[in-house]
ChimeraX commands (.cxc) that place a marker at each C-alpha (Angstrom):
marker #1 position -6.26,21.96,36.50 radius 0.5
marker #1 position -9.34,21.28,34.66 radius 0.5
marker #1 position -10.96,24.09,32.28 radius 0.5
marker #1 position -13.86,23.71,29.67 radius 0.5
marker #1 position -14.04,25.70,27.00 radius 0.5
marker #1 position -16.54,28.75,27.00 radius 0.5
marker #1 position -19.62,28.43,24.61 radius 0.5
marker #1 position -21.57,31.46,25.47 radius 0.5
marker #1 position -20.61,34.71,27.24 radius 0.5
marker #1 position -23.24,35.80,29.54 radius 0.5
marker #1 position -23.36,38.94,31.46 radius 0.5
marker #1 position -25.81,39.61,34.12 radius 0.5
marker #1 position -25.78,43.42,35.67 radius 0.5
marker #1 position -27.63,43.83,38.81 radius 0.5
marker #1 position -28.38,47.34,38.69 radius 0.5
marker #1 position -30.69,47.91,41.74 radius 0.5
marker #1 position -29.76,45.09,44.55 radius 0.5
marker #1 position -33.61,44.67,45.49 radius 0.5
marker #1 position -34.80,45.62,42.02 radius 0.5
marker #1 position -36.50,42.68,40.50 radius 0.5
marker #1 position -34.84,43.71,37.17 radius 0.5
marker #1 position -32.24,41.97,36.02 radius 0.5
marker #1 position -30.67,43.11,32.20 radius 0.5
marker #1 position -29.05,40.08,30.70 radius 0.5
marker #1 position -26.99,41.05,27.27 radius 0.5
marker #1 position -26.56,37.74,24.88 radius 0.5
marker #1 position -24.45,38.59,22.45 radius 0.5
marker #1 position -23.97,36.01,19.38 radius 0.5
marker #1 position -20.86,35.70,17.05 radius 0.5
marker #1 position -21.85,37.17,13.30 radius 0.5
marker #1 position -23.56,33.58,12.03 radius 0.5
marker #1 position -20.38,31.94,9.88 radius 0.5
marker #1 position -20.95,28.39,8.02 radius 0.5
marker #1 position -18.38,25.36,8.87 radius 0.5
marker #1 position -17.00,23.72,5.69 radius 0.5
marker #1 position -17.08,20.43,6.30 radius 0.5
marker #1 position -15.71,17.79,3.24 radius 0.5
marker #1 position -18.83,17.06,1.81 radius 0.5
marker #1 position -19.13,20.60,0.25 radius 0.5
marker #1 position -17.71,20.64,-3.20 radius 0.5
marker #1 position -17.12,24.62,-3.30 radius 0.5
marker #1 position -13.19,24.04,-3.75 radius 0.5
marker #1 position -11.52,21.35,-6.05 radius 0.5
marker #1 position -10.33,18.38,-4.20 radius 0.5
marker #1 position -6.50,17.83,-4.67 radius 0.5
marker #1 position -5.05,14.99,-4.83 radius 0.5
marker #1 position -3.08,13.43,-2.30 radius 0.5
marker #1 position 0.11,10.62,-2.13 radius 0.5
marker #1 position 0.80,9.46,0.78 radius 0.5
marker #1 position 4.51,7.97,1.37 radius 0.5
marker #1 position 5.41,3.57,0.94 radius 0.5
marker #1 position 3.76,1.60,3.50 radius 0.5
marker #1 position 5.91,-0.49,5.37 radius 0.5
marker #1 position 3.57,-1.63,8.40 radius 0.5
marker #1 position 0.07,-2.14,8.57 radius 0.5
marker #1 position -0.85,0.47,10.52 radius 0.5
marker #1 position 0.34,2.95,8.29 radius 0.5
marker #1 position -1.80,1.90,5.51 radius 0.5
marker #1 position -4.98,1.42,8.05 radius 0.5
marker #1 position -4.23,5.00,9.09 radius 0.5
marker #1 position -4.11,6.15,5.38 radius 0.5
marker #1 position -7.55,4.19,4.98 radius 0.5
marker #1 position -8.74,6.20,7.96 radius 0.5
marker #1 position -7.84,9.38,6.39 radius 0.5
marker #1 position -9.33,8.77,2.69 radius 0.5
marker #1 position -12.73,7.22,4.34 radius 0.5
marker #1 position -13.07,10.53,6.40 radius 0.5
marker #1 position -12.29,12.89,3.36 radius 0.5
marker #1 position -14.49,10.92,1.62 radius 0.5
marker #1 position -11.92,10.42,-1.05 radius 0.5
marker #1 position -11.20,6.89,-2.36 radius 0.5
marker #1 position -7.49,5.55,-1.61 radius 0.5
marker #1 position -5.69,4.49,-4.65 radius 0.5
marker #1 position -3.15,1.41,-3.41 radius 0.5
marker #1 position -0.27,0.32,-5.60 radius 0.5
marker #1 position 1.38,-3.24,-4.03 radius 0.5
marker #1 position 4.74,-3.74,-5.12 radius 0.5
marker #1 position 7.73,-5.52,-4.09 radius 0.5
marker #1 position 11.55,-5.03,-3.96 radius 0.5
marker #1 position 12.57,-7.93,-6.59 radius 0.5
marker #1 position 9.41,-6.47,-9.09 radius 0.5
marker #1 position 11.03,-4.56,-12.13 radius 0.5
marker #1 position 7.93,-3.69,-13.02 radius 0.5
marker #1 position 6.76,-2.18,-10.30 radius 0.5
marker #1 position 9.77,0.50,-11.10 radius 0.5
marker #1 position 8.82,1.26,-14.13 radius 0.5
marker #1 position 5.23,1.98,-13.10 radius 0.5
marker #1 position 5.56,3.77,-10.09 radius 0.5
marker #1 position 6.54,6.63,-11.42 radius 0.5
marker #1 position 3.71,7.00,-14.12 radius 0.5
marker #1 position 1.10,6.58,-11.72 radius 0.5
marker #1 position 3.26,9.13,-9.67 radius 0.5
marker #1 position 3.11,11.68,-12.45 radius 0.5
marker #1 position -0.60,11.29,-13.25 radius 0.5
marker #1 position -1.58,11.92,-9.70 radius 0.5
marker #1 position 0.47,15.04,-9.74 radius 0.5
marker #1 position -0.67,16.29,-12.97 radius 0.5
marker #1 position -4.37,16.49,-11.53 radius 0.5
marker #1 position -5.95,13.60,-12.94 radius 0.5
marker #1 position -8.91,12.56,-10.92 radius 0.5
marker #1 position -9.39,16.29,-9.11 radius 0.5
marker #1 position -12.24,17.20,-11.36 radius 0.5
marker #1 position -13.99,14.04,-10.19 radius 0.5
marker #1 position -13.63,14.51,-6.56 radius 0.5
marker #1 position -9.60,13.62,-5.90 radius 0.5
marker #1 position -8.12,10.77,-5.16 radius 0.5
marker #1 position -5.75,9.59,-2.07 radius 0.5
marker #1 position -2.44,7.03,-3.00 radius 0.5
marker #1 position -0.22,5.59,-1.63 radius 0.5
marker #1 position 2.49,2.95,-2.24 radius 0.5
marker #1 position 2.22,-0.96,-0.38 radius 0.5
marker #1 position 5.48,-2.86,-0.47 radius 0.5
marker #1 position 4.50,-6.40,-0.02 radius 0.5
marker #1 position 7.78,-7.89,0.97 radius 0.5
marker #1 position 8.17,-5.64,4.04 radius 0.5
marker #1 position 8.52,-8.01,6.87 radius 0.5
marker #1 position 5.54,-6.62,8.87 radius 0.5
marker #1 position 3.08,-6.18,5.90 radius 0.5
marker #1 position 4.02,-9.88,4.65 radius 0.5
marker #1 position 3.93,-10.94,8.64 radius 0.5
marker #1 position 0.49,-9.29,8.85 radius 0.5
marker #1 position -0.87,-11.11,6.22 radius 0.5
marker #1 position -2.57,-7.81,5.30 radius 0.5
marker #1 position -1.39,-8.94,1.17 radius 0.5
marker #1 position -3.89,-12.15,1.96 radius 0.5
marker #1 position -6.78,-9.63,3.28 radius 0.5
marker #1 position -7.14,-8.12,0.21 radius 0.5
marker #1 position -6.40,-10.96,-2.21 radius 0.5
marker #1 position -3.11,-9.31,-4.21 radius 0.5
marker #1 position -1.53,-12.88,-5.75 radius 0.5
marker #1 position 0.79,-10.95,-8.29 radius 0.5
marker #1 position 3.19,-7.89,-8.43 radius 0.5
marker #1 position 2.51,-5.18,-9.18 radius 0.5
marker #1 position -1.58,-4.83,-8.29 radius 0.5
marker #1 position -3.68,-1.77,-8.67 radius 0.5
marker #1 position -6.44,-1.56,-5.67 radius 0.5
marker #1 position -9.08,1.13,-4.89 radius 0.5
marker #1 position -10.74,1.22,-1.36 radius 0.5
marker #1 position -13.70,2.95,-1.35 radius 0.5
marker #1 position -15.34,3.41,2.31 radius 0.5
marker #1 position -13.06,1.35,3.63 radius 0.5
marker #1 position -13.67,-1.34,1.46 radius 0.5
marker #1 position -11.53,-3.12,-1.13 radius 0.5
marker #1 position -13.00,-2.76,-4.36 radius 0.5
marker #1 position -12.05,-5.96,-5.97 radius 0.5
marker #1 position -14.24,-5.92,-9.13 radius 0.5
marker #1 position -12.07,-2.88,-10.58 radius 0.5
marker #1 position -8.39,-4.34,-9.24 radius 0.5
marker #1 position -5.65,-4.04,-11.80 radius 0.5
marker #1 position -3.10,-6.99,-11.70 radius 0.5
marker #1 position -2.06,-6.69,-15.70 radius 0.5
marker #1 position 1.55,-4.77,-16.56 radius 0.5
marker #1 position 0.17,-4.16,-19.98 radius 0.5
marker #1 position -2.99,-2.50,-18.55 radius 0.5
marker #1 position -0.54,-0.42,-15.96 radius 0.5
marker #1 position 1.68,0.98,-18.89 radius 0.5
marker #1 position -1.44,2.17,-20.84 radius 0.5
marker #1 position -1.15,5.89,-19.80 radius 0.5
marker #1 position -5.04,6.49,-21.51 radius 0.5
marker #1 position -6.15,3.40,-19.64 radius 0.5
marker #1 position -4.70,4.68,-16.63 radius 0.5
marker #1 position -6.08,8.23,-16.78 radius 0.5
marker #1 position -9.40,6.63,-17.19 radius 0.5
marker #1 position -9.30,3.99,-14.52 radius 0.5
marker #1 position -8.08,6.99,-11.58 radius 0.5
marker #1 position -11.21,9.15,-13.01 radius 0.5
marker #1 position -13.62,6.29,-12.82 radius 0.5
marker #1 position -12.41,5.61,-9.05 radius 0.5
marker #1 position -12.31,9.63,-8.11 radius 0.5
marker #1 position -15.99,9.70,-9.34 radius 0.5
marker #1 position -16.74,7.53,-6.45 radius 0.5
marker #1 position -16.64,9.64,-3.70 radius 0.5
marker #1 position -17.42,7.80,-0.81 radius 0.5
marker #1 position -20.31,6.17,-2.85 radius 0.5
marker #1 position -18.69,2.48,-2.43 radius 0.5
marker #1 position -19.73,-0.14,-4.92 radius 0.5
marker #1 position -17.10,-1.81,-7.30 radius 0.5
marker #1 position -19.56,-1.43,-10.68 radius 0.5
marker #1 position -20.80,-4.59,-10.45 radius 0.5
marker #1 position -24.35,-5.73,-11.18 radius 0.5
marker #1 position -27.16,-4.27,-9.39 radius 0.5
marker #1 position -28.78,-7.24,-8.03 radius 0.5
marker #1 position -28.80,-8.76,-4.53 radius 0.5
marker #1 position -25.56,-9.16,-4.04 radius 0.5
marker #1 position -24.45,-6.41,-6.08 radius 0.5
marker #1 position -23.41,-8.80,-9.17 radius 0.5
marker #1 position -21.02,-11.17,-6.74 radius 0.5
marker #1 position -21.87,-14.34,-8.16 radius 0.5
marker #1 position -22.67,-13.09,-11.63 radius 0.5
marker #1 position -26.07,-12.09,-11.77 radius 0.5
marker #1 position -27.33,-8.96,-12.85 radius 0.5
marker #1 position -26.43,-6.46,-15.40 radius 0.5
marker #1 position -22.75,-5.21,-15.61 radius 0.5
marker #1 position -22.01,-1.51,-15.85 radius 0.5
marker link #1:1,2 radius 0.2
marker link #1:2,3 radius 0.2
marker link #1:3,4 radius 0.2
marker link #1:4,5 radius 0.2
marker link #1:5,6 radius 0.2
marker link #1:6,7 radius 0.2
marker link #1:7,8 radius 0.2
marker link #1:8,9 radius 0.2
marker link #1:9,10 radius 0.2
marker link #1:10,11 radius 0.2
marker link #1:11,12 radius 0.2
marker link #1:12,13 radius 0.2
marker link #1:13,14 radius 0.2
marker link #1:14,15 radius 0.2
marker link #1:15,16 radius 0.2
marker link #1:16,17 radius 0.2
marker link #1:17,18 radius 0.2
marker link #1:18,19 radius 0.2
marker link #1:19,20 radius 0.2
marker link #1:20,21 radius 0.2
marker link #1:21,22 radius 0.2
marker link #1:22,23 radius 0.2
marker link #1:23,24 radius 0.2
marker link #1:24,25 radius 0.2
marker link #1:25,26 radius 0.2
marker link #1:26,27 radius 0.2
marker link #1:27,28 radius 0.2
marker link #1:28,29 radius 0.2
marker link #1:29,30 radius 0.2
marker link #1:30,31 radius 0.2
marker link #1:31,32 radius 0.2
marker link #1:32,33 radius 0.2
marker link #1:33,34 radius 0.2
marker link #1:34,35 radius 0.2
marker link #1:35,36 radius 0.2
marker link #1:36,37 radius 0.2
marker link #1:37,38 radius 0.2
marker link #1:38,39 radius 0.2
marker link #1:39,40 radius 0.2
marker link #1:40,41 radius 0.2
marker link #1:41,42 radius 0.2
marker link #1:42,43 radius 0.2
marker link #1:43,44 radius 0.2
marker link #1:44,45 radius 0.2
marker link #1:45,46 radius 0.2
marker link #1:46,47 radius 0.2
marker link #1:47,48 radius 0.2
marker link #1:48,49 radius 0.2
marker link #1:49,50 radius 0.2
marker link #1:50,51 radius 0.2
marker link #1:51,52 radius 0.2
marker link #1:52,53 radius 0.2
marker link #1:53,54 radius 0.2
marker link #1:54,55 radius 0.2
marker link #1:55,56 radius 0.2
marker link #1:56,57 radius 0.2
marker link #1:57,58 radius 0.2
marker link #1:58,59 radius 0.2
marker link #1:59,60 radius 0.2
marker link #1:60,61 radius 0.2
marker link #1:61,62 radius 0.2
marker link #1:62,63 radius 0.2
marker link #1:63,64 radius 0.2
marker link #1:64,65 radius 0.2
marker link #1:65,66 radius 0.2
marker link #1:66,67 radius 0.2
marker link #1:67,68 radius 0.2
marker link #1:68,69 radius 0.2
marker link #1:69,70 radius 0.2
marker link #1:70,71 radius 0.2
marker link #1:71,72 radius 0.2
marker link #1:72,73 radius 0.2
marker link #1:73,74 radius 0.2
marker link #1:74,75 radius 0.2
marker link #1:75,76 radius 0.2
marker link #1:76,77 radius 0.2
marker link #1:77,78 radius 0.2
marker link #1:78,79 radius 0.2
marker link #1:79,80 radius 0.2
marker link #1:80,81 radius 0.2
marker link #1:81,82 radius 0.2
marker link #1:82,83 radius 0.2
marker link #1:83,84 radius 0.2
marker link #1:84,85 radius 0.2
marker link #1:85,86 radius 0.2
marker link #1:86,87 radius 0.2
marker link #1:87,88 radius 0.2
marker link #1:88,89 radius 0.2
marker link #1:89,90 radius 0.2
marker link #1:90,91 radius 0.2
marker link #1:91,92 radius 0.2
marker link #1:92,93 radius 0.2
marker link #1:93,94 radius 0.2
marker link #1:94,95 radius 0.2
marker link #1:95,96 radius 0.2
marker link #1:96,97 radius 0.2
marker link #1:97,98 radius 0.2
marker link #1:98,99 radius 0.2
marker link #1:99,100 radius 0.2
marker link #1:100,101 radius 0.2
marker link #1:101,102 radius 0.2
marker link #1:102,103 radius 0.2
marker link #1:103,104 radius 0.2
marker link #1:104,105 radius 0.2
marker link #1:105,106 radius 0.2
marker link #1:106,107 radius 0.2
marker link #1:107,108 radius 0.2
marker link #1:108,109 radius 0.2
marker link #1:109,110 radius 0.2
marker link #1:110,111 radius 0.2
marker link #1:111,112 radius 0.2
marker link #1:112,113 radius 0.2
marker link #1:113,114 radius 0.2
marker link #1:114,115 radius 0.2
marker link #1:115,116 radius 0.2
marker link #1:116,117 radius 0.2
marker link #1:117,118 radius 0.2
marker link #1:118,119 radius 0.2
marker link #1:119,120 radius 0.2
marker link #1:120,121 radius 0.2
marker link #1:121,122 radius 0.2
marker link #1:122,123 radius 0.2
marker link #1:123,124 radius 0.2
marker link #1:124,125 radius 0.2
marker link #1:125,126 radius 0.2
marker link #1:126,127 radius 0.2
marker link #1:127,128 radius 0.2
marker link #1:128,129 radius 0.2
marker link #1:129,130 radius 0.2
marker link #1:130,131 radius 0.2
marker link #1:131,132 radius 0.2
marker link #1:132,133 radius 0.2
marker link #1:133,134 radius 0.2
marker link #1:134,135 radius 0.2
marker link #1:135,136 radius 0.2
marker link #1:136,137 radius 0.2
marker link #1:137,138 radius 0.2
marker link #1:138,139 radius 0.2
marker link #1:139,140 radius 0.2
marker link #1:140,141 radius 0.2
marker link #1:141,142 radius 0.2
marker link #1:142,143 radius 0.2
marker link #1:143,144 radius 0.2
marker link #1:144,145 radius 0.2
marker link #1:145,146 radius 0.2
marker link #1:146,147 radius 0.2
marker link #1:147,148 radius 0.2
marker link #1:148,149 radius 0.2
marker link #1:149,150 radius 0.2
marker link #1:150,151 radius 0.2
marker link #1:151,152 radius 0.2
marker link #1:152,153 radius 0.2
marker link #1:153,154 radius 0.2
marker link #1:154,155 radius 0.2
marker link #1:155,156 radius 0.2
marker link #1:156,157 radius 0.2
marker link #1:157,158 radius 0.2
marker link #1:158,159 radius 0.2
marker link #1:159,160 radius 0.2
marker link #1:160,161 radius 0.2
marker link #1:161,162 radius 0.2
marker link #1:162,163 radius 0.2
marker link #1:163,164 radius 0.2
marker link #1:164,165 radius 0.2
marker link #1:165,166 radius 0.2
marker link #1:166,167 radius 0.2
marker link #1:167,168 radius 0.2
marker link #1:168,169 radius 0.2
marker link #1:169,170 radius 0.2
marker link #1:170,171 radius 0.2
marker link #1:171,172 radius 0.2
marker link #1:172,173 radius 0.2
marker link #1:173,174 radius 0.2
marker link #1:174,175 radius 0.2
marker link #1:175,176 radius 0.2
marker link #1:176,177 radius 0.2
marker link #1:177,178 radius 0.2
marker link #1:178,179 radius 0.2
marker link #1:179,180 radius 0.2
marker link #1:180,181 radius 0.2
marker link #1:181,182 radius 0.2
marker link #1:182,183 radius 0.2
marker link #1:183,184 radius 0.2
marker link #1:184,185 radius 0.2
marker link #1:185,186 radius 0.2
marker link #1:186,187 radius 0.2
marker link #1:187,188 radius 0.2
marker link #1:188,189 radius 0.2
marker link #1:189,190 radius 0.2
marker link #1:190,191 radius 0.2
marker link #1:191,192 radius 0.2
marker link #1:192,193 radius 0.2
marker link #1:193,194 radius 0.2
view
């Protein structure tokens, strides 16, 4: 059985058969407003997703932040990375404290490279990560390679890392990676740098 879903109630009485008067009565809903994610009214909150082990997990978690508008926060790591422990579980705690929900909140979630279908995928390759652990923002959908973190000291500077999750939270769907403002948005070097 097919049904469609009612937009409008309308009610026609025929009060005389031959009368040439018909009453209709329209009657509209109280006018409400739809909240959609581009109003600001609330704080965003911040969101971790859990590891991705396939790549369409971490396409559907791209799909997710690029309709909230919300940049996606990526950490790559591997099984055999030491690091990667010990790092984890900062960037864990900073999300959950609320850093980046005053700018607009953030999405994250966890890539392990060495997962046979991510490595099979070549999805690693896609996005240029050539060391363990990497920090990457997607913005839009896009990889935002000009702010990508690949340095251990950089990822065990709690300050630094505060300020790098703020800087991509104040994105908000805007996409760019703060490159120059020329042509090619400061790709081949030209331009100023912000």
């Amino acid at each position: 059985m097919i049904t469609r879903p009612t937009t409008r109630l309308l009610r026609v009485s025929l009060l005389a058969p031959f009368s040439s008067r018909f009453t209709c009565a329209y009657t509209n809903p109280p006018f409400s407003t739809r909240r959609f994610s581009t109003t600001r009214d609330k704080q965003a909150k911040n969101r971790i997703f859990t590891p991705v082990r396939r790549p369409d997990e971490f396409y559907s978690y791209l799909s997710l932040s690029t309709t909230s508008r919300t940049p996606l926060l990526t950490f790559w790591t591997a099984s055999y990375c030491n690091t990667c422990k010990s790092v984890s579980p900062i960037l864990q705690d900073l999300i959950n404290a609320g850093v980046g929900e005053e700018e607009g909140g953030i999405s994250y979630c966890e890539v392990e490279y060495d997962a046979m279908d991510i490595m099979d995928s070549g999805l690693g390759m896609t996005y240029m990560i050539t060391s363990m652990p990497t920090l990457l923002s997607f913005d839009r959908g896009e990889a935002q390679v000009g702010t990508k973190i690949t340095d251990p000291k950089q990822m065990t500077d709690i300050e630094g890392l505060k300020e790098w999750i703020k800087r991509e939270a104040r994105r908000g769907g805007s996409g760019g990676d703060g490159g120059g403002t020329g042509l090619f948005g400061g790709l081949f070097g030209f331009g100023e740098k912000k």
